[in-house]
C-alpha positions as CSV (number, residue, x, y, z in Angstrom):
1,X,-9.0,-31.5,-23.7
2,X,-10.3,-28.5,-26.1
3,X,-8.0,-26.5,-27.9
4,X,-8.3,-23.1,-29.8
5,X,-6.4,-22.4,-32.8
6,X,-5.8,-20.5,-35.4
7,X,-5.8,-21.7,-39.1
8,X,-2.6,-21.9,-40.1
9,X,0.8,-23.9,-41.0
10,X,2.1,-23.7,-38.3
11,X,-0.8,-24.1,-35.8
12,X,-1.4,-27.7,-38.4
13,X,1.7,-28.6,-37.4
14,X,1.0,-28.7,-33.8
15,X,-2.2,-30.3,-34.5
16,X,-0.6,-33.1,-36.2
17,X,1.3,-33.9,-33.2
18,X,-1.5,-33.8,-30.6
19,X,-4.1,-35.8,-33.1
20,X,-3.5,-39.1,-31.2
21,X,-4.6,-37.5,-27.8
22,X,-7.6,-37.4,-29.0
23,X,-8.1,-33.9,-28.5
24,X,-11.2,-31.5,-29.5
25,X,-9.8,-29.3,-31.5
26,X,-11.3,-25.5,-32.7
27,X,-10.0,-23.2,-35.0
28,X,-11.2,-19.4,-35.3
29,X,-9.4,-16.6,-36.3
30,X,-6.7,-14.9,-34.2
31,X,-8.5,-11.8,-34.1
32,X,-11.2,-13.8,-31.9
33,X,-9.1,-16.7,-30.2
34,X,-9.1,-14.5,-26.9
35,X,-12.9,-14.1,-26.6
36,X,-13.8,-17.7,-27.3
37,X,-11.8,-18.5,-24.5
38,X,-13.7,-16.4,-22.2
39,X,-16.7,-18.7,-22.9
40,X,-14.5,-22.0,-23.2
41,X,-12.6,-21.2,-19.6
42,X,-10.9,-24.7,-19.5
43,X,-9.9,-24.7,-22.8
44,X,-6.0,-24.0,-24.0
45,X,-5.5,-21.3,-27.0
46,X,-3.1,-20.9,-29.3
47,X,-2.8,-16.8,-29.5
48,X,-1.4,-14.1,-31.0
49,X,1.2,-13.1,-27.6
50,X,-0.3,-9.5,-27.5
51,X,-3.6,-10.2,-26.3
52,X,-2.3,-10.8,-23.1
53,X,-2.3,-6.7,-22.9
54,X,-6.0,-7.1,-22.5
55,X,-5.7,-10.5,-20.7
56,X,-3.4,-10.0,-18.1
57,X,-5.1,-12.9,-15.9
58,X,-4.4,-15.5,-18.3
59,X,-1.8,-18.3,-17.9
60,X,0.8,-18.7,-19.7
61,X,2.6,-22.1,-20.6
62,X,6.1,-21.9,-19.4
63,X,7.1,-24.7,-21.8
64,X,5.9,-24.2,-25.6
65,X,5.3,-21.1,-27.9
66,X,5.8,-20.3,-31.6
67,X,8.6,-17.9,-32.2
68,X,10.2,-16.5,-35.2
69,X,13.5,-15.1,-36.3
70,X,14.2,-15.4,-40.0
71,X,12.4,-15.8,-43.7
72,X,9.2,-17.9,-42.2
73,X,6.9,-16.0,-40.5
74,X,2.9,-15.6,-39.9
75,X,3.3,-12.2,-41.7
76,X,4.8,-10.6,-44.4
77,X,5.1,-7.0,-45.8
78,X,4.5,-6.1,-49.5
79,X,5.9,-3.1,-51.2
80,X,5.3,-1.1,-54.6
81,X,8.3,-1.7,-56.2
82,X,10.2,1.7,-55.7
83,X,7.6,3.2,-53.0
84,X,9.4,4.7,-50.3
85,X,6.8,7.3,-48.5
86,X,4.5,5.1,-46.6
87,X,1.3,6.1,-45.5
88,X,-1.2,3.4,-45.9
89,X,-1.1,-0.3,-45.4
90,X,-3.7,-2.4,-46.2
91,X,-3.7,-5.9,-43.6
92,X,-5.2,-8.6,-45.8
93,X,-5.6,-12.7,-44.4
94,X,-5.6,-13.4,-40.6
95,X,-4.5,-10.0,-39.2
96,X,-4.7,-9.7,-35.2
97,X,-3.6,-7.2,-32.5
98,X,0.4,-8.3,-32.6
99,X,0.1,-7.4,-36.7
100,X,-1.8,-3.7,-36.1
101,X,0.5,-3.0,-32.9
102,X,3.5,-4.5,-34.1
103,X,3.6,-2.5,-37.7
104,X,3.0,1.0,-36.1
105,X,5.7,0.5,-33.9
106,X,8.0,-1.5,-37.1
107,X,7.3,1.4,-39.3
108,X,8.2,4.5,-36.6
109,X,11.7,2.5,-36.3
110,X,12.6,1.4,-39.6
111,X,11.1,3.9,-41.8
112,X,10.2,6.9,-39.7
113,X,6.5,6.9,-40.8
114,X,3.6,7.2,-39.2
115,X,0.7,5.0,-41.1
116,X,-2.8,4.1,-41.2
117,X,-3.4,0.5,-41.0
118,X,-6.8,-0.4,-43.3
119,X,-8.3,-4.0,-42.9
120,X,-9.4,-5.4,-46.3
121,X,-12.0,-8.2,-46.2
122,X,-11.3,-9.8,-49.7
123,X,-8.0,-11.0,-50.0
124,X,-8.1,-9.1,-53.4
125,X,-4.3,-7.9,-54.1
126,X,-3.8,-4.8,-56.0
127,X,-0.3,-4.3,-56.9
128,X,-0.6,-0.6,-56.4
129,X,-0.7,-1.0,-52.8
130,X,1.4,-1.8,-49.6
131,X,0.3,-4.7,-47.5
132,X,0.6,-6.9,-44.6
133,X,-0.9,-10.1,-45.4
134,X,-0.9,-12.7,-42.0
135,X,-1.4,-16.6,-42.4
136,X,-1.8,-19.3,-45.0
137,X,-2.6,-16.2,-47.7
138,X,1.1,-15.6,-47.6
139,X,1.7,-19.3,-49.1
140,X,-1.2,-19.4,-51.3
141,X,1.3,-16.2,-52.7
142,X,4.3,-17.3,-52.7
143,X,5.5,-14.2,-54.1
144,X,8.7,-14.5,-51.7
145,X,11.0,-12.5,-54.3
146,X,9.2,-9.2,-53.3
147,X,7.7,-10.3,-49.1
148,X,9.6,-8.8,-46.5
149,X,9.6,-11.4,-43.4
150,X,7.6,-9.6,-40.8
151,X,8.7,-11.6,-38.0
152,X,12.2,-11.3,-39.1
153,X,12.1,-7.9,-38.4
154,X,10.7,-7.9,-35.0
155,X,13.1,-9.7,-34.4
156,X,16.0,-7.5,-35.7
157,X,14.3,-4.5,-33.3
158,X,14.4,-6.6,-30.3
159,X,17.4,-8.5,-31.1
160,X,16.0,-12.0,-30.0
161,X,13.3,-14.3,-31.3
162,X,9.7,-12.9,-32.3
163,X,6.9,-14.7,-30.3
164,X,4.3,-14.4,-32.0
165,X,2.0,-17.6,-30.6
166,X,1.7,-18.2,-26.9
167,X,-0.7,-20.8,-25.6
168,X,-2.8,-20.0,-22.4
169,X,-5.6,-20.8,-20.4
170,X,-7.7,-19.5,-17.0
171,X,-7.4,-22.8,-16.2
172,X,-4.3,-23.8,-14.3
173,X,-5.2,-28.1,-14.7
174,X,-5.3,-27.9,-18.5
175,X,-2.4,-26.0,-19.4
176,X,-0.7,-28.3,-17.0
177,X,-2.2,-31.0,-18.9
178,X,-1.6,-29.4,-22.4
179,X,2.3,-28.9,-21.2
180,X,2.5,-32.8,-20.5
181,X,0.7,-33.5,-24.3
182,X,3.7,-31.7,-25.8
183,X,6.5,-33.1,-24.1
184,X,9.4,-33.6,-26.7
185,X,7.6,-32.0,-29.6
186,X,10.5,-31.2,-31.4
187,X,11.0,-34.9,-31.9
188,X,7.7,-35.5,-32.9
189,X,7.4,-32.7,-35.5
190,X,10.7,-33.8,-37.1
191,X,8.7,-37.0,-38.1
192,X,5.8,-34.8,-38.7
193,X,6.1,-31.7,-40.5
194,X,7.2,-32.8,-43.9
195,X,3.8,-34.8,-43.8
196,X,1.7,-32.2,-43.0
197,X,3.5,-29.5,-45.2
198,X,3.1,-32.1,-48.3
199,X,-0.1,-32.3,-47.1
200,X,-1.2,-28.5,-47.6
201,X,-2.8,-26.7,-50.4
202,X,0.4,-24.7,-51.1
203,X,2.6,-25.1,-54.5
204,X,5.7,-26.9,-54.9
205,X,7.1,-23.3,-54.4
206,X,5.6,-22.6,-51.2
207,X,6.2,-26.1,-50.0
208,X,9.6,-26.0,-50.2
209,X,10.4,-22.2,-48.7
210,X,8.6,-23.4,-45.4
211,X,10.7,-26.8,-45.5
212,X,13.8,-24.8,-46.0
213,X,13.1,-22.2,-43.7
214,X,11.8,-24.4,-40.5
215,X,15.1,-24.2,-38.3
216,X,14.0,-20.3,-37.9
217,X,11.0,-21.4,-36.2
218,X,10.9,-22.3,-32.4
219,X,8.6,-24.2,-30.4
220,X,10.1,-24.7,-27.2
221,X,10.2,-21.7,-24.7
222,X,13.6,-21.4,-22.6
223,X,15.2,-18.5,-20.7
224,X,15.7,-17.0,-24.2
225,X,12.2,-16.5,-25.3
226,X,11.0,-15.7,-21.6
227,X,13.2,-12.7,-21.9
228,X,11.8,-12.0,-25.9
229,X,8.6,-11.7,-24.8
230,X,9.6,-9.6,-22.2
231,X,11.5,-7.2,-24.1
232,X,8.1,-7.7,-26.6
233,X,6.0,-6.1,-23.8
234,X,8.7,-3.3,-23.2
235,X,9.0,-2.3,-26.6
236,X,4.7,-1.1,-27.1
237,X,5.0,0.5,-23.4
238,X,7.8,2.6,-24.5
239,X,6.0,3.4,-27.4
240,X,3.0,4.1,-25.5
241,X,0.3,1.2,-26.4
242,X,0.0,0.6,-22.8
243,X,0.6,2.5,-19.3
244,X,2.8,-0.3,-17.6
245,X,4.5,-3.2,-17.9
246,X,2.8,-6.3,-16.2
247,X,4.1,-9.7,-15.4
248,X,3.3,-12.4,-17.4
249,X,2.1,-15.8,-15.0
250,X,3.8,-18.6,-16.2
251,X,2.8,-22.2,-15.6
């Protein structure tokens, strides 16, 4: 089986566990999961759960995804200290569509502004700048006294979990097989994740937030996170990112 993946934490994490499968694995960056897949069509891809507004054909595991609801998260916000008029945010790290759809939208409802998202290639931070940084850059930080959990407040608007991962296929027979790879994952990462969190790059620091902050993140998908996403596709057509609201197919 082939898998797509993003480069991060939490995609290692699932890695770890399917590593004895024998798997081919492929990371890119989230950005660019959805277009690889159009050229690996019996592949499986772990991405970012807003693509599917420009992939409404894909399929959809009914079983796993990676959803947020507290401190950890793919993303986190960084303020000036004292900077309340917000106009410009600069997206640093792995940024994808959920990140530049999902900050318009967070800043309209949280902070009444209307900003200008600008990509920055170098993950150069100047401290007299807002940002959104998404992936591993975030623990390479570990400036967690001033980040503002993105995910956690996606998931305050919604009132449920954030899913921010999906993983999905054209191909009915591998997702089918990818859901049978990860049965009982949560028992398998429980032997797992300290190993490949000691295993990063990160600091002591960074090492020990994600350890701490695990529980907030959710692999399995159940009625709850069915209905998140749901709500998730509501939420950009009321705001007008898209003209309807489409059903997701679920194997």
């Amino acid at each position: 089986m082939k898998l797509i993946f993003p480069k991060n934490i939490f995609s290692k994490m699932i890695s770890s566990v399917l590593a004895e499968r024998g798997v081919e694995l492929l990371y890119q960056k989230s950005s660019l999961i959805h277009k690889d897949l159009e050229y690996n069509s019996k592949a499986v891809a772990m991405m970012p759960s807003l693509d599917l507004i420009n992939q409404r054909n894909l399929l959809v595991s009914s079983k796993y995804a990676i959803s947020f609801t507290g401190a950890l998260s793919n993303s986190y916000l960084y303020f000036v200290n004292g900077h309340k008029d917000f106009k410009k945010i600069n997206m640093v790290g792995d940024f994808n569509l959920n990140d530049a759809i999902l900050a318009k939208i967070l800043f309209m409802e949280k902070y009444y502004a209307v900003i200008e998202l600008v990509p920055e290639i170098e993950n150069l931070i100047d401290k007299a700048k807002d940002y959104l940084i998404s992936g591993d850059a975030n623990f390479e930080n570990h400036n967690y006294e001033t980040a503002i959990s993105f995910a956690d407040l996606i998931a305050d608007i919604l009132e449920m979990p954030y899913v921010n991962f999906i993983f999905a296929s054209h191909n009915k027979e591998s997702l089918l097989e990818f859901n049978t790879y990860m049965d009982n994952i949560n028992d398998k990462l429980k032997n797992n994740v300290g190993l490949v969190i000691e295993d990063s790059h990160f600091d002591d620091i960074s090492k020990k937030f994600i350890m701490e902050n695990m529980d907030s993140v959710y692999y399995d998908v159940m009625k709850n996170e069915i209905n998140a996403l749901n709500e998730l596709i509501k939420l950009i057509f009321f705001h007008g990112i898209i003209d309807d609201i489409f059903e997701i197919k679920y194997i």
